[in-house]
C-alpha positions, 0 to 999 in steps of 0.5 A, a space after each residue: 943887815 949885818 952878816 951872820 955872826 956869833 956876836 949876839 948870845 942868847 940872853 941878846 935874843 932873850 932880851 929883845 923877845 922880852 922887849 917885844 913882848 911888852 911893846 905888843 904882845 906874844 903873837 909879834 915875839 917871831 924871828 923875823 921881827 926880831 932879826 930886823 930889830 937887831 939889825 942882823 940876819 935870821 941865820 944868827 938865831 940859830 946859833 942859840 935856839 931850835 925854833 920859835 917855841 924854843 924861844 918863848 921857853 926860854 923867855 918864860 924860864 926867864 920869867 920863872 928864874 927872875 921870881 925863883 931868884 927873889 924868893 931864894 933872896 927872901 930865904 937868905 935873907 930870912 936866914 941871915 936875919 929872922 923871918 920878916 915881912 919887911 925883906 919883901 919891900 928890897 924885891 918890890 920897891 927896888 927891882 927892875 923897873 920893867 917887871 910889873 909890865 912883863 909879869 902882867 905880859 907873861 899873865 896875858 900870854 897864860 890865857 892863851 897857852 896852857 905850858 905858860 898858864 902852868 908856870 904861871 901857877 908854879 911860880 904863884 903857889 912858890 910865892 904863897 908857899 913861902 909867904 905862909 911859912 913866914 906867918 907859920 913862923 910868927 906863930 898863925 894856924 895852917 889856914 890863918 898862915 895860909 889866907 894871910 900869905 894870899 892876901 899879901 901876894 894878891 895885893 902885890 899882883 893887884 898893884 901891877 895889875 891896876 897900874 896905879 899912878 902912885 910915886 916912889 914917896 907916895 908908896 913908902 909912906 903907905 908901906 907902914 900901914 899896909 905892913 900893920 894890916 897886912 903883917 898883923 903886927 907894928 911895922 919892924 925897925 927893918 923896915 924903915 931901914 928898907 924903905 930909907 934905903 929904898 927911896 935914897 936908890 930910887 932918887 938917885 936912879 930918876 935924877 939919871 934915868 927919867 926917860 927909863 922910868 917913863 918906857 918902864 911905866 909906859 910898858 906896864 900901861 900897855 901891859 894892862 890894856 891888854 889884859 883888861 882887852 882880852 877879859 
């Protein structure tokens, strides 16, 4: 091991606790192990963080920022343009490829641990929160708005839970009608601007990074028996 230096910050020990926890689980983020993953001695974890609990809070805030961050995308955007379902398909289609795998970590760490379960509940009440108001806008009742913005997020989380074994084409050409069902209305002339752009970034990004892709989707496979293990 290298002796104790200030070279890695926090966002280093953050991101590996990340890489841990997607390759086997919560209980293994310890900073024995990670020390050892990145090759350098205990004394340099406390340079950033109190303890262990410190550092599963900041992994969780960093689950919590990244979504945060998406919906303060989806104002802007809104605001810039006009309130529109399509905006939600740049997060999905064009976000890191790693995501679903540590959302559905993040989910299975909840069971076990109420400070996570409540973020967790925080973070999905923002998403429905801001998803009513979209269909507020358009013109549904209170409770018309309400169900059809759980309907769209739940159907989003049902995609990273089931870990469908669909291709970047296969899903863009399903998103016109998902957006007809879901939205409650033709898709928009945006959205095939979205998914247009979409689908030319995530062509670019396989023919450079295949062997990403593959430990992104083989994150979220374990990711999934997990969870489908502890239910």
């Amino acid at each position: 091991m290298r002796p104790i230096a200030r070279t890695l910050t926090r966002e280093d020990w953050i991101a590996a606790a990340r890489r841990v926890l997607l390759r086997s689980g919560i209980e293994d983020v310890k900073v024995d192990r990670l020390a050892r993953d990145l090759k350098i001695t205990r004394g340099s974890f406390y340079w950033h963080f109190k303890s262990r609990r410190d550092l599963l809070d900041a992994l969780l805030r960093d689950w919590e920022v990244s979504n945060l961050n998406q919906i303060d995308y989806l104002r802007a955007a809104w605001k810039a343009d006009k309130p529109d379902l399509a905006y939600i398909n740049v997060i999905y289609l064009g976000g890191d490829q790693q995501y679903p795998a540590f959302d559905m970590c993040v989910r299975f760490w909840a069971r076990k641990a109420p400070n996570v379960a409540a973020a967790v509940h925080r973070i999905d009440d923002a998403w429905i929160g801001v998803l009513t108001e979209l269909f507020r806008t358009e013109g549904h009742t209170e409770t018309d708005a309400f169900v059809r913005a759980r309907i769209n997020y739940f159907h989003q989380i049902g995609y990273y839970a089931l870990d469908l074994n669909e291709t970047i084409e296969t899903r863009v050409s399903l998103i016109p009608t998902y957006y007809k069902i879901l939205a409650g209305r033709d898709p928009s002339p945006v959205l095939r601007s979205i998914l247009d752009e979409a689908l030319a970034k995530q062509r670019t990004a396989a023919r450079g990074g295949k062997v990403a892709g593959r430990k992104a989707r083989a994150a979220q496979r374990r990711a999934v028996r997990a969870v489908r293990a502890a239910g």
